[in-house]
C-alpha positions in Angstrom: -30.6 13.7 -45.1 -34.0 14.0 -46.4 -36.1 17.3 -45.5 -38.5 16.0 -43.7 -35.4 14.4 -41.3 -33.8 17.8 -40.9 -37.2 19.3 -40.3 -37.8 16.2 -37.0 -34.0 17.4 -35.7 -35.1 20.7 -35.4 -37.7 20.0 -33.1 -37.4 19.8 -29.4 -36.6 16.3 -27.9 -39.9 15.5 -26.2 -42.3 16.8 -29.1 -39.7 14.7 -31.2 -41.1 11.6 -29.8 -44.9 12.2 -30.2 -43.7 12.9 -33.9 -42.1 9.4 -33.7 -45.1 7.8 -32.6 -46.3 5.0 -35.1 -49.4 7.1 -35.5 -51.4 4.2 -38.0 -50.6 1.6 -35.2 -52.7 4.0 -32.7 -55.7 4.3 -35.5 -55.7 0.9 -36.0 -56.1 0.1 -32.4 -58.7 2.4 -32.0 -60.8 1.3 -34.7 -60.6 -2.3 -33.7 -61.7 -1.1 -30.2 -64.3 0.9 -31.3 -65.8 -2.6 -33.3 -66.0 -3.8 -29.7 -67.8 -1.1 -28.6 -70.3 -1.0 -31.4 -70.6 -5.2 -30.5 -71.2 -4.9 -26.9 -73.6 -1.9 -26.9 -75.6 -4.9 -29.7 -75.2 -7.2 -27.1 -76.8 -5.5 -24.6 -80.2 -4.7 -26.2 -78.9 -1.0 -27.7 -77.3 0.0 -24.3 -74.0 0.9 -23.4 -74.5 -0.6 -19.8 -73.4 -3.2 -18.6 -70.8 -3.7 -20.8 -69.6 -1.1 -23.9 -69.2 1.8 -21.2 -66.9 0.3 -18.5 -64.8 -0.9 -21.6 -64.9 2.2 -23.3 -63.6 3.9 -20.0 -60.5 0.6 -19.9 -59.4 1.6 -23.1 -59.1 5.4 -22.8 -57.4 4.7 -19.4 -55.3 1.9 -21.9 -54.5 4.3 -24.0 -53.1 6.6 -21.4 -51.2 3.7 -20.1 -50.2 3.3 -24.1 -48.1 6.7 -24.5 -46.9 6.4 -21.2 -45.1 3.6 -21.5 -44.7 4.6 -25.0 -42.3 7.9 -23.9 -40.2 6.0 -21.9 -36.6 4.6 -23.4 -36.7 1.2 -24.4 -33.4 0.5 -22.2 -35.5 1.4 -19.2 -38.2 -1.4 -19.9 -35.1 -3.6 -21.0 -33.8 -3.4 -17.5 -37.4 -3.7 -15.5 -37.6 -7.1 -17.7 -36.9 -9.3 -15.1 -39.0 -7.2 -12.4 -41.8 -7.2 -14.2 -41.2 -11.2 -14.4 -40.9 -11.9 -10.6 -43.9 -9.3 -10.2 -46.5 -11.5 -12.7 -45.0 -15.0 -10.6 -45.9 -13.8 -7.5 -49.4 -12.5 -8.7 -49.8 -15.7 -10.3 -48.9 -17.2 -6.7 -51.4 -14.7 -4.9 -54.2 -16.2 -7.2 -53.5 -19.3 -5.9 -54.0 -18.3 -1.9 -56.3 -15.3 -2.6 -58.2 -15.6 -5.8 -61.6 -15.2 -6.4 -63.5 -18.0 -8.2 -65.5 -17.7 -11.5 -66.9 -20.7 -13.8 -65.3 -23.3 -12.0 -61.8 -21.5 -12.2 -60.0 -19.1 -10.0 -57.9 -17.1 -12.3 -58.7 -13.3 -10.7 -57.6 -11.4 -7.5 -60.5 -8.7 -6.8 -59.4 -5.0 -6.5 -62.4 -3.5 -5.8 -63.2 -1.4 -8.7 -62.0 -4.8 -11.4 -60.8 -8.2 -11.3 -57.4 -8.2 -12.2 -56.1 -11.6 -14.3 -52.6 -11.9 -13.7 -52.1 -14.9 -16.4 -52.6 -12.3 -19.0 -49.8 -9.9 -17.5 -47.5 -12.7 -18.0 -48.2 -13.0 -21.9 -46.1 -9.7 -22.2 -43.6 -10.3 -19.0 -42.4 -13.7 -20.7 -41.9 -12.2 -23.7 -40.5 -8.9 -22.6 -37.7 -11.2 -20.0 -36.9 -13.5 -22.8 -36.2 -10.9 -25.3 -34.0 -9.3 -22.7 -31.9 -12.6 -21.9 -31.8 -13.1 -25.7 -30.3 -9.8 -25.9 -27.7 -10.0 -22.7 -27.0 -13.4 -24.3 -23.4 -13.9 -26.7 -24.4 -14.9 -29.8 -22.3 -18.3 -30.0 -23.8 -19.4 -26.6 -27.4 -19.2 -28.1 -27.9 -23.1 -28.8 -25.6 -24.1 -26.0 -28.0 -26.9 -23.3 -27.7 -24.5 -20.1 -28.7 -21.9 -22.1 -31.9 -23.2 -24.0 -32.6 -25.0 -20.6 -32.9 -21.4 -18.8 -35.3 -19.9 -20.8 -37.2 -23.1 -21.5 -37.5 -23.0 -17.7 -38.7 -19.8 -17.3 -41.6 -20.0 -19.7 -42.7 -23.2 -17.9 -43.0 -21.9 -14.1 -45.3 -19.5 -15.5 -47.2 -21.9 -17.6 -47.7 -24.1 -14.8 -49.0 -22.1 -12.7 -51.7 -21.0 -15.2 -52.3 -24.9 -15.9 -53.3 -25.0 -12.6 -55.8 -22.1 -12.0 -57.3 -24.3 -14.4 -56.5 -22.0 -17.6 -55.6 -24.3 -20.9 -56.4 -21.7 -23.6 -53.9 -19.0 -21.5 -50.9 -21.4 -20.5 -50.7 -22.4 -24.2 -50.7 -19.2 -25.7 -47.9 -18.1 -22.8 -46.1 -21.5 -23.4 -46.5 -20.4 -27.4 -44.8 -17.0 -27.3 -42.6 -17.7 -25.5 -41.3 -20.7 -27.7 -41.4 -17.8 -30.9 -39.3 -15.4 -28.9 -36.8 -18.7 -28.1 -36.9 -19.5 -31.5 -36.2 -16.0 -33.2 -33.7 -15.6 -31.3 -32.2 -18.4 -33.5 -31.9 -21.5 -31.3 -31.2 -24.9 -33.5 -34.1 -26.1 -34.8 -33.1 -29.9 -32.9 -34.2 -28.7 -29.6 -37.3 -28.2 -31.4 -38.2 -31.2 -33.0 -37.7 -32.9 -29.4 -40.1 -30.0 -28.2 -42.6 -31.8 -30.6 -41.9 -35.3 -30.1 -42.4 -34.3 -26.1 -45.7 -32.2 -27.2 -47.0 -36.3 -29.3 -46.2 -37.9 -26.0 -48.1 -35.1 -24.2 -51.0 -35.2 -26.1 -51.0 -39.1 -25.8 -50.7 -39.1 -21.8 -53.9 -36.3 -21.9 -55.6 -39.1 -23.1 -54.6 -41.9 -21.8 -55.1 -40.3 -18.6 -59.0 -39.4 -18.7 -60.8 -41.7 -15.9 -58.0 -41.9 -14.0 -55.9 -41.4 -10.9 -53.6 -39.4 -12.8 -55.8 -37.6 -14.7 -53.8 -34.7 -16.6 -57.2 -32.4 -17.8 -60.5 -31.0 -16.1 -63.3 -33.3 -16.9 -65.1 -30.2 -19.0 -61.5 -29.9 -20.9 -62.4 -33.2 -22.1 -65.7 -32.9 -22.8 -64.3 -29.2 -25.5 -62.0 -32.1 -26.7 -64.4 -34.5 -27.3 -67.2 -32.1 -29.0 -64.4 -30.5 -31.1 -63.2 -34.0 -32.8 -66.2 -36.4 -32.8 -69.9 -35.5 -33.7 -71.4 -36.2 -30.5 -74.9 -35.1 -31.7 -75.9 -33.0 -28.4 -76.8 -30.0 -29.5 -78.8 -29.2 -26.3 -75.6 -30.1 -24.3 -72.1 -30.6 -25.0 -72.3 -29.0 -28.5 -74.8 -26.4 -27.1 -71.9 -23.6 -27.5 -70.7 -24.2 -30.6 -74.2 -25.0 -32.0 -75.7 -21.7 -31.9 -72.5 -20.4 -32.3 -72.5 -21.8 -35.9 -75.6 -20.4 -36.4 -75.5 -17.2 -35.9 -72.5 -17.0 -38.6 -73.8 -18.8 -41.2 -77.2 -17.0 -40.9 -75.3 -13.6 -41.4 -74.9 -14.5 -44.8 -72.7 -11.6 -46.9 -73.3 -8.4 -45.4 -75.4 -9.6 -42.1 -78.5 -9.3 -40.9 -78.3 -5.6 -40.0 -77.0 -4.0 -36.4 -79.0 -5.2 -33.5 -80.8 -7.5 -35.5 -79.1 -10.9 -34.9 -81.6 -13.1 -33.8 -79.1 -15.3 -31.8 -77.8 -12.0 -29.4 -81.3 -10.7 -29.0 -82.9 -13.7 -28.2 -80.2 -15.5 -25.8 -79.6 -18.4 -27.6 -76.0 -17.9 -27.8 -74.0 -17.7 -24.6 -71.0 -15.7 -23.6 -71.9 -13.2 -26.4 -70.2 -10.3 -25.1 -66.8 -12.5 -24.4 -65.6 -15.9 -26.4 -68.5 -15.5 -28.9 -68.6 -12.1 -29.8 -67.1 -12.8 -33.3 -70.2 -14.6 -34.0 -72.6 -11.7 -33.2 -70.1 -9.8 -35.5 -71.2 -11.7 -38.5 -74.0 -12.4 -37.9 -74.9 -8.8 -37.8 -72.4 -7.9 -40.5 -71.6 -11.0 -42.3 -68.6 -12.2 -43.9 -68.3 -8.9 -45.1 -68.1 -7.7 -41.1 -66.3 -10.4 -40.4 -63.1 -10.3 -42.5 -63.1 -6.3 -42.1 -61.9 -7.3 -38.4 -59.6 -9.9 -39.8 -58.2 -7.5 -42.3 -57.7 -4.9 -39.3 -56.1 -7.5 -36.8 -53.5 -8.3 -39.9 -52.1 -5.0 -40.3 -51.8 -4.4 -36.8 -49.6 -7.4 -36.9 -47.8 -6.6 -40.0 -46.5 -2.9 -38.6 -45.4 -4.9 -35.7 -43.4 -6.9 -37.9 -42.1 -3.8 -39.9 -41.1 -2.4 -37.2 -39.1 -4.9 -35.8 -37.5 -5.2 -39.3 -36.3 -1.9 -39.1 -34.7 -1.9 -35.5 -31.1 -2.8 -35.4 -31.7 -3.4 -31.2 -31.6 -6.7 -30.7 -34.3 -6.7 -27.4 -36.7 -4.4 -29.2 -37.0 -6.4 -32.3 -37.4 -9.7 -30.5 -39.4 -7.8 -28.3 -41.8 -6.4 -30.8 -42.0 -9.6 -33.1 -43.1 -11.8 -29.8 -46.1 -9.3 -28.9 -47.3 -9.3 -32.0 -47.0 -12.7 -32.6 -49.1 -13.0 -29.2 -51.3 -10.3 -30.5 -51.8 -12.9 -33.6 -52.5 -16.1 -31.0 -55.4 -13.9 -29.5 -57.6 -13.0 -32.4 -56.0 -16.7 -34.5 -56.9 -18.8 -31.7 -60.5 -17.1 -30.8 -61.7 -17.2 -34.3 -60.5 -20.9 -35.1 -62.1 -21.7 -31.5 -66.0 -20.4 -32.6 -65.7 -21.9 -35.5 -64.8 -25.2 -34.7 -61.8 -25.2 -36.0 -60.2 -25.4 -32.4 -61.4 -26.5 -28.7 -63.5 -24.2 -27.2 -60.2 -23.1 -24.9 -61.9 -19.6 -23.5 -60.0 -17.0 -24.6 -61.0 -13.6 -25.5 -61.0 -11.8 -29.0 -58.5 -8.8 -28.4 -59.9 -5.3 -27.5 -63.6 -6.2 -29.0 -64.4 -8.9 -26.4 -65.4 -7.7 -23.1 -63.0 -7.9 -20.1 -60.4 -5.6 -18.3 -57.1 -7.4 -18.0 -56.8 -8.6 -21.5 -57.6 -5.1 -22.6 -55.2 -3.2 -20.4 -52.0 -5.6 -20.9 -52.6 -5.4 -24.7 -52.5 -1.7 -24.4 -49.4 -1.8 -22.4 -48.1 -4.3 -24.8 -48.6 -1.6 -27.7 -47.2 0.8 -25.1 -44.0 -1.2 -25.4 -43.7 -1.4 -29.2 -44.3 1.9 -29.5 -41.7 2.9 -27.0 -39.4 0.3 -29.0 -40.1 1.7 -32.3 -39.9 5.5 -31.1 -36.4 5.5 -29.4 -34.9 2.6 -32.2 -31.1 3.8 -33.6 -32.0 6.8 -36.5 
C-alpha cells in the first residue's frame, strides 16, 4: 500500500469522498463552461444580460446538483434506474398534453422560473436503465432475442416520443446512446448489421415518402436535408443558416478577429448565435486557434470518462460511465459537423457553451453520476 493510500484510509469517510472526487473532470467542466460564458456575454453586445448571467447562475446551481449526486453510492442511482425511466416517459407524455410551443415544435413544459426539456433528461435515464439491466443481466443471456428485444424496446418508446414533438437531432442522439450502451454490453454484432440494413430501408422510406400521405419527416426536415446534400444556391433562404454560418468561420482565420469583434455576431447576420451557432462566433472571434482549444477540452473530458470506466470493476458504473460520455461526445460531434456542413442542420446545442437550461443541468447531473460512479468504484 502506497503512502498516499494509507494517508486517504486515515481520513474520515465523508472527507474521503471529496478526496475521491475526479478533481481534473470538475476543472475541465468549468473551463468549458466558462468559454460559454465568455461567448454569450460576445453575443450580446458586451453584456451579461440576456443570456451569460442566467447560465452562469444554471451552472453553479449544476454544479451543486454535480456533488450531490456525486456523494451518493452508485448502488443507490443503480436501483432509482428504472424510476428515473418511468419519470422522463411520463414528462415526455406531459409534453405531449401540456407543452408549450417554440419554433414550430413543442418540446418544453413551462415552470415558471425555466422551460424544462424533458427529451434531454432521457439522454441520461436511457443510458443509466440500460446499464442497469446490462448489469442485472447473466452474462450468457446477453445475445439471447427476448433479451436484445427488451432493451431495444426501451430505447425506442422514448425515441418515439421525441420523434414526435418533432425533435430529429434529440431522438437520434437518444436512439444513439442507447445502441452504444446495448452494444458494450457485448451483444453479437448480427443484431447489428440487421439494425443497419433496417436504418438503409429507413432512410429510403424518408424519402420516398416526402409529398406524400405518409410522409415520415416535417417539411423543414427536408428542406436541412436537401440544403445539406445538394447546392441549392439560396443563400438568402434555405442555405441562409449555414451561409453566414460559414462565414463567420472562415473569416476568423488563425487566431480570430479579436473578442467582440466578429462582424457576423455584432451585426446579426448570423442567427441563433447564442444556441446552434455559437461555435461559429467562437472562431470567428478566436479562430482555428479558438476553435480546436474547445475541441481539445471536449476530448479530455471524454477521455477521463473513458479512463474511468476502464478502471471500475462494476459492471453498471462502467457501462454507465462509457454511455454518458459517449453522449457527451454526440453533443459537441454532432453540433460541430452540423455548422459546418458536415451534417443537417438537426438543432442541437453545443454542451455547456451554448445557451439553454435543460441541456446544461442534465449534463451536470450526468457528470454528477460519473463522479459518484468513479468515487465509490471497488479500491
Amino acid at each position: 500500500m502506497s503512502f498516499l493510500e494509507q494517508n486517504i484510509k486515515s481520513v474520515p469517510s465523508g472527507w474521503r469522498k471529496v478526496l475521491h472526487v475526479n478533481w481534473a473532470l470538475v476543472v475541465l467542466i468549468c473551463a468549458v463552461a466558462s468559454v460559454g460564458f465568455l461567448m454569450l456575454y460576445s453575443v450580446a453586445g458586451g453584456s451579461f444580460t440576456p443570456w451569460a448571467e442566467p447560465q452562469i447562475k444554471r451552472f453553479i446551481l449544476g454544479l451543486c446538483a454535480m456533488f450531490f449526486v456525486a456523494f451518493v453510492p452508485i448502488w443507490f442511482w443503480r436501483n432509482m434506474a428504472v424510476v428515473g425511466y418511468l419519470a422522463g416517459l411520463g414528462l415526455l407524455i406531459a409534453v405531449e398534453l401540456f407543452g408549450s410551443k417554440a419554433g414550430g415544435a413543442v418540446r418544453w413544459i413551462d415552470l415558471g422560473f425555466m422551460r424544462l426539456q424533458p427529451s434531454e433528461l432521457m439522454k441520461i435515464a436511457v443510458v443509466v436503465l440500460l446499464a442497469a439491466y446490462y448489469d442485472w443481466l447473466p452474462l450468457k443471456r446477453t445475445s439471447r432475442l427476448l433479451w436484445v428485444a427488451i432493451p431495444i424496446l426501451l430505447v425506442l418508446i422514448p425515441v418515439a416520443l421525441v420523434f414526435k414533438q418533432p425533435d430529429l437531432g434529440t431522438a437520434l442522439l437518444i436512439a444513439i446512446g442507447g445502441g452504444l450502451v446495448i452494444f458494450l454490453a457485448g451483444v453479437s454484432l448480427w443484431y447489428f448489421g440487421g439494425v443497419v440494413a433496417l436504418a438503409v430501408v429507413l432512410v429510403i422510406g424518408v424519402f420516398e415518402s416526402r409529398d406524400t400521405s405518409w410522409q415520415l419527416l416535417s417539411n423543414y426536415h427536408y428542406d436541412r436535408i436537401e440544403t445539406f446534400l445538394e447546392d441549392t444556391d439560396d443563400p438568402l433562404g434555405k442555405d441562409y443558416h449555414i451561409t453566414q454560418a460559414k462565414i463567420a468561420m472562415g473569416s476568423g482565420g488563425w487566431t480570430g478577429k479579436g473578442f467582440m469583434q466578429g462582424t457576423q455576431s455584432r451585426l446579426n447576420f448570423l442567427p441563433e448565435k447564442h444556441t446552434d451557432f455559437i461555435f461559429n462566433i467562437l472562431a470567428e472571434e478566436f479562430g482555428f486557434v479558438g476553435g480546436i482549444s474547445l475541441l481539445l477540452l471536449y476530448m479530455l473530458i471524454v477521455v477521463f470518462c473513458i479512463f474511468s470506466a476502464l478502471q471500475n470493476k462494476d459492471r453498471f458504473s462502467s457501462l454507465m460511465t462509457l454511455g454518458i460520455g459517449f453522449t457527451f461526445f454526440l453533443y459537441f460531434a454532432v453540433n460541430m459537423s452540423m455548422v459546418m456542413e458536415l451534417a443537417p442542420v438537426v438543432g442541437v446545442p453545443l454542451p455547456m457553451v451554448s445557451f439553454g437550461g435543460s441541456a446544461m443541468l442534465v449534463l451536470m447531473l450526468g457528470f454528477g453520476l460519473v463522479q459518484s460512479a468513479h468515487i465509490h468504484r471497488p479500491r
